[in-house]
C-alpha positions in Angstrom: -4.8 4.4 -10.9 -7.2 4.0 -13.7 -6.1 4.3 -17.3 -6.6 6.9 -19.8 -9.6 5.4 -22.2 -8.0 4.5 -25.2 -9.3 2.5 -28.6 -6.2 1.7 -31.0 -7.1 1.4 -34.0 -4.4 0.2 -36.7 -4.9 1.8 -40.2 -1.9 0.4 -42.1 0.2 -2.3 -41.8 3.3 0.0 -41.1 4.4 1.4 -38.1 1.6 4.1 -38.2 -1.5 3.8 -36.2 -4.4 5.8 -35.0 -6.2 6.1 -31.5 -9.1 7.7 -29.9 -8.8 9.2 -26.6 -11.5 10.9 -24.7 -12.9 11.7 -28.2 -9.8 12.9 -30.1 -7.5 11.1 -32.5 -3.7 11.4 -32.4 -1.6 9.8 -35.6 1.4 7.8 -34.3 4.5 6.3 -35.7 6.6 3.7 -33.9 9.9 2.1 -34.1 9.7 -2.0 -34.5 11.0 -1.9 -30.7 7.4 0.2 -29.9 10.2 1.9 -27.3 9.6 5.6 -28.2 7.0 7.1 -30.6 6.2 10.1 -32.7 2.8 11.9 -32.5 1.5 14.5 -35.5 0.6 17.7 -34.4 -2.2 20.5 -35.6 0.8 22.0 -37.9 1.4 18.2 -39.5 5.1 18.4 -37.4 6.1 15.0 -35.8 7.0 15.6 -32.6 8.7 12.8 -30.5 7.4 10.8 -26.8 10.2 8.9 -25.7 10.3 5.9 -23.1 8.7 6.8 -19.8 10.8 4.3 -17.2 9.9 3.1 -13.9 12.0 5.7 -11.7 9.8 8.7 -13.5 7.0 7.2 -13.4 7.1 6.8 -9.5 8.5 9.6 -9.1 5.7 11.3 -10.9 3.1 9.3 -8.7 4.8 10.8 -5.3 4.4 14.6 -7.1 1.5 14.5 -8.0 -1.1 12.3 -5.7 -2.0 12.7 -2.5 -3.6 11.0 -0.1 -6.3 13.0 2.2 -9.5 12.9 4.2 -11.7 12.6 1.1 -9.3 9.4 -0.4 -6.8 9.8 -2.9 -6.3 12.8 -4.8 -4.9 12.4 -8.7 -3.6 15.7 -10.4 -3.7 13.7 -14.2 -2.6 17.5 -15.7 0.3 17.6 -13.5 1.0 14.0 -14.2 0.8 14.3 -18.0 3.0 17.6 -18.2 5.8 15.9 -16.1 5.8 13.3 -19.0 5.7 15.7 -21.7 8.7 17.5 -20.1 10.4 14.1 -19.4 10.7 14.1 -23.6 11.3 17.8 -24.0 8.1 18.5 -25.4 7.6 22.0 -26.1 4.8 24.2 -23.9 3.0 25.3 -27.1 1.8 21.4 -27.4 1.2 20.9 -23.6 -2.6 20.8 -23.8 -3.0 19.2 -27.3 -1.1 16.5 -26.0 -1.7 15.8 -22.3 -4.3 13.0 -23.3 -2.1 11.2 -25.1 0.9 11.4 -22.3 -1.4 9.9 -20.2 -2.0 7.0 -22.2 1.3 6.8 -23.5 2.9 6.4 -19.2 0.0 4.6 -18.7 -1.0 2.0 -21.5 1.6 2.2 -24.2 1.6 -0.1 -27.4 1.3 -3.2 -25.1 -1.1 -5.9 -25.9 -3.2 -7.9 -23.4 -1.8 -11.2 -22.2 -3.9 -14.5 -23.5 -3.5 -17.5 -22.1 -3.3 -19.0 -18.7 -0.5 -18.5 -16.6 0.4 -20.6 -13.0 -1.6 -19.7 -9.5 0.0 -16.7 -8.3 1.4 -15.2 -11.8 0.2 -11.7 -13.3 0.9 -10.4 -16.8 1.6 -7.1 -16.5 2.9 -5.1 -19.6 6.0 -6.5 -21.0 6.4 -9.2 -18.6 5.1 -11.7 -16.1 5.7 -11.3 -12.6 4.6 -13.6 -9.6 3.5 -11.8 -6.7 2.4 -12.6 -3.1 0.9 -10.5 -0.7 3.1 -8.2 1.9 3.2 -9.2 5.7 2.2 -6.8 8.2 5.3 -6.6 9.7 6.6 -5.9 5.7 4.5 -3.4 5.5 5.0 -2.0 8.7 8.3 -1.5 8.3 8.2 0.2 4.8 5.5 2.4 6.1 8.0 3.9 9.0 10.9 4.1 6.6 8.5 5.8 3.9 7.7 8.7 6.3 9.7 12.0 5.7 10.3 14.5 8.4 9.6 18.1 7.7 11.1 21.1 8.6 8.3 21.6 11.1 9.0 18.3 12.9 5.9 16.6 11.2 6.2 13.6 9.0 4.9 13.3 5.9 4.4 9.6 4.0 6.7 9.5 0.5 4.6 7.7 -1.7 7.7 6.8 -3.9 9.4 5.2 -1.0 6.4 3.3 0.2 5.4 1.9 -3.9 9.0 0.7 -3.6 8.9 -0.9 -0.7 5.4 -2.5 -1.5 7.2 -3.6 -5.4 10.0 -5.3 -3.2 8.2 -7.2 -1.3 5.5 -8.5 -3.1 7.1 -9.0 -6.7 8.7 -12.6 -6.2 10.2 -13.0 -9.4 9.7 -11.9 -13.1 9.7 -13.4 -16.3 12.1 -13.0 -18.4 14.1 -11.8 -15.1 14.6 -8.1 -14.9 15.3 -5.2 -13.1 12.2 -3.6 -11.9 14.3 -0.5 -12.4 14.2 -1.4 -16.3 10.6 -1.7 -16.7 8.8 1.3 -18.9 5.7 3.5 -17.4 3.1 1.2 -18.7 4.5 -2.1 -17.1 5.3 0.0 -13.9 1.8 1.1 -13.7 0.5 -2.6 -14.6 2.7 -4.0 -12.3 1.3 -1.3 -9.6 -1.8 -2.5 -10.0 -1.4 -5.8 -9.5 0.4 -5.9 -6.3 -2.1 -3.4 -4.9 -4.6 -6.2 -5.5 -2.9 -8.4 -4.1 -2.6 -6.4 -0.7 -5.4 -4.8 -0.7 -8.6 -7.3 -1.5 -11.6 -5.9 -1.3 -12.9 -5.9 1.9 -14.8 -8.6 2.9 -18.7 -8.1 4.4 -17.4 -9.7 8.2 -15.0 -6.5 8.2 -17.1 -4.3 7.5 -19.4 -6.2 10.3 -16.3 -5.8 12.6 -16.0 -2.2 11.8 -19.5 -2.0 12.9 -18.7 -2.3 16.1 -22.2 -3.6 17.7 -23.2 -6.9 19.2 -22.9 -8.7 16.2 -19.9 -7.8 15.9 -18.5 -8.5 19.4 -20.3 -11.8 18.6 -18.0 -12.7 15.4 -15.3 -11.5 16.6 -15.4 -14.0 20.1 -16.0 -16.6 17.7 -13.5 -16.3 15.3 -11.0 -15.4 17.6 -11.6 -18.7 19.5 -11.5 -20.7 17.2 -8.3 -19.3 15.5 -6.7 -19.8 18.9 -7.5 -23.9 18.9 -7.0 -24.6 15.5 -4.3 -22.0 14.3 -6.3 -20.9 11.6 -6.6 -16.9 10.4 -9.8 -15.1 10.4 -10.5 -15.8 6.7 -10.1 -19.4 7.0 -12.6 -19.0 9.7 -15.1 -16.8 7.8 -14.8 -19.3 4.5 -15.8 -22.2 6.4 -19.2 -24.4 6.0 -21.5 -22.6 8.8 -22.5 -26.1 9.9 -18.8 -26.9 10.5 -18.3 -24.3 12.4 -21.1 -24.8 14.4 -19.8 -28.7 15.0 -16.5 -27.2 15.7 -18.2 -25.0 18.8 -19.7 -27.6 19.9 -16.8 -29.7 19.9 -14.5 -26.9 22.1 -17.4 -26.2 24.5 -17.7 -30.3 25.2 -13.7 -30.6 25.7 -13.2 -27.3 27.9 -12.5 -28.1 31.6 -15.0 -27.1 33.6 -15.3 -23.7 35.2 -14.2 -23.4 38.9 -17.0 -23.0 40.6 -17.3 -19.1 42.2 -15.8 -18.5 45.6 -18.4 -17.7 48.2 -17.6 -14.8 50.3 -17.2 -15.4 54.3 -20.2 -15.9 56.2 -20.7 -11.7 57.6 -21.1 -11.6 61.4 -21.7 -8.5 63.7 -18.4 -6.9 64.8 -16.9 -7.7 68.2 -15.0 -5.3 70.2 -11.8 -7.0 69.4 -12.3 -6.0 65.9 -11.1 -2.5 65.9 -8.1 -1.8 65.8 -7.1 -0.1 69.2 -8.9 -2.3 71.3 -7.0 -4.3 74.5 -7.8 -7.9 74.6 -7.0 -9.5 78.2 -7.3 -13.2 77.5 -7.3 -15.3 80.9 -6.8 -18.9 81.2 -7.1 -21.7 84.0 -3.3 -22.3 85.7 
């Protein structure tokens, strides 16, 4: 999920500040904590956003997208009003402040991360978190406990359930250790984007060869498949490989094959006798 475009723009060295989203400008004040804040309104009133947390923020994401035909389907208005709600905004100030809900679950007070941090590591939000990529039989599994029978009989996928199950997986450990549970709506949607990059790499131009279909693609796909098989390797290792050493390898595995056995030949044919079929009497005499 893309964030809401936002450019903060400090005016004082308090805890005011002033941002620009989608072309308007909302006056905040924040705590030293940056936990909650307080946004002025047409009439000059303060009125009060408080912490958006990691349940209600998943929960919001299982409301309010949907996955179809066309690709994933976003209802941002929905989104936004469930976070006004969450800090009992009142209805009058729905659509002044649905922008800044957005950004507010979204991107919060949270500066980017510099530095470099260790091979497999991600800042996201408030913390760091090292990640690795789901198994298919991980993912599998949360993808049958994620779907949700109807009253109808049909079974319809819980996007809450199956974000879950994804965070469980593929968040190793985080730093300083916490409860994913504890996390606020900008780390959690961070965080979300992280491990879906992790799962879900962009695909790579021998899949969409493969998806092809064609005789290029049976091609590759007897290739790599063979020599996956002698060497143990996975398809990317394959597909990332010098072409000339995969060419040296195939040569390699045609000179060690055995042999093929050679065809068997069919009996010589012959015209039928009569004591071919089936009812016929054969007298067979000998010499006493």
């Amino acid at each position: 999920m893309r964030e809401a475009p936002a450019s903060p723009r400090t005016e004082s060295p308090g805890a005011s500040l002033s941002i620009e989203i989608d072309g308007r400008r909302f006056h905040l004040h924040t705590d030293d904590s940056s936990r909650s804040i307080e946004v002025e309104v047409a009439t000059g009133e303060r009125v009060p956003l408080r912490r958006w947390g990691f349940e209600a923020h998943l929960r919001a994401l299982d409301s309010h997208a949907r996955l179809d035909g066309a690709g994933l389907d976003f209802d941002a208005e929905g989104f936004a009003l469930d976070v006004l709600r969450d800090s009992g905004v009142p209805e009058s100030r729905f659509t002044e402040l649905a922008p800044l809900a957005l950004w507010w679950a979204l991107c919060g007070l949270r500066e980017p991360s510099v530095g470099v941090l260790p091979e497999g590591w991600r800042q996201v939000g408030e913390v760091r978190a090292r990640l690795r990529p789901w198994t298919f039989a991980e993912r599998t599994q949360v993808l049958e406990a994620s779907l949700v029978v109807l009253a109808d009989g049909a079974r319809e996928l819980s996007l809450e359930r199956y974000l879950r199950g994804m965070l469980d997986a593929s968040v190793v450990e985080c730093a300083p250790a916490v409860a994913l549970e504890s996390l606020d709506g900008a780390t959690t949607a961070a965080l979300l984007e992280a491990v879906v990059s992790v799962n879900a790499e962009l695909a790579a131009p021998e899949d969409r060869m493969l998806e092809a279909s064609g005789k290029q693609a049976r091609v590759l796909a007897e290739v790599t498949l063979k020599l996956c098989r002698a060497l143990g390797w996975t398809p990317a290792q394959v597909w990332a490989t010098p072409a000339s050493e995969v060419d040296r390898l195939l040569t390699m595995l045609k000179l060690t094959e055995p042999p093929a056995p050679p065809p068997r030949q069919a009996p010589a044919s012959r015209a039928m006798r009569l004591s071919d079929f089936p009812d016929a009497v054969v007298i067979q005499v000998e010499d006493d």
